[in-house]
C-alpha positions in Angstrom: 101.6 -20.2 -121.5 104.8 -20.8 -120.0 106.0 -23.5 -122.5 105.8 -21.0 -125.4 107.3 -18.2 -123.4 104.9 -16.1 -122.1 104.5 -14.2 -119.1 101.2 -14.8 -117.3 98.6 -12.5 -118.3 97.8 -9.8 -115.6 94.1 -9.5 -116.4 91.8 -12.5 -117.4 91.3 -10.7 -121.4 91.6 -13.6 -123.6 92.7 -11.3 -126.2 95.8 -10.6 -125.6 96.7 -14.2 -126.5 97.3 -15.1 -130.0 94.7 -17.6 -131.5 97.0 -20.3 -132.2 97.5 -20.1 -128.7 93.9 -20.3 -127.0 91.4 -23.3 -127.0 89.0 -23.7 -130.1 86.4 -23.2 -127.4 87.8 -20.2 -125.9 87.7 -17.8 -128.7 85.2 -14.9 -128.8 83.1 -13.5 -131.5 81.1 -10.5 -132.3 77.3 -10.9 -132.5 75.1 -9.0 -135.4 72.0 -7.4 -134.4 69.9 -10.7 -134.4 72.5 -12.2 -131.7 74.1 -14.6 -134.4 77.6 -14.8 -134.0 79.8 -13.2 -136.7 82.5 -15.1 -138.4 85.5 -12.8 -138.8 87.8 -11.7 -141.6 90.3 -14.6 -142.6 92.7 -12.5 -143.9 94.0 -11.9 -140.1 95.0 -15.5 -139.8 98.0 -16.0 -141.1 98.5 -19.3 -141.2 95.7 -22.6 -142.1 96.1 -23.8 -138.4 94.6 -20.6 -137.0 92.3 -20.3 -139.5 90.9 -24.2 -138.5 91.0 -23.1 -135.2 89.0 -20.0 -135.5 86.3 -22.4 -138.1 85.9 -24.8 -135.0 85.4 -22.2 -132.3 82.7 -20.6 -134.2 81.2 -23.4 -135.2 81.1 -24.6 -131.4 79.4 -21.3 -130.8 77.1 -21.3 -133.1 76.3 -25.1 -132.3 75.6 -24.6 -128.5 73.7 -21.3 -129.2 71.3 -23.4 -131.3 71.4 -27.1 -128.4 
């Protein structure tokens, strides 16, 4: 956080960071009724690095929901 400028976060919400900024492993999705995890809109990632990033958290999720 502190080598791209940010203050420390007072709370521990993850969502408050931007995506490029968190882990692959740390991003959160939305579940559907069944429990399966919900990929979300890619038109709110502006650029291809957060959308890869997003792609590999979800695809984390959904691989150690399933092992």
């Amino acid at each position: 956080m502190k080598q791209f400028g940010l203050k420390e976060l007072d709370s521990e919400d993850e969502g408050e960071v931007p995506v490029h900024m968190q882990k692959a492993k740390d991003i959160v999705f939305e579940k559907d009724r069944e429990g399966e995890y919900i990929l979300p809109d890619m038109s709110n990632y502006s650029t291809i690095r957060q959308r890869q990033r997003v792609v590999r958290g979800y695809i984390g999720a959904v691989y150690s929901m399933f092992s």
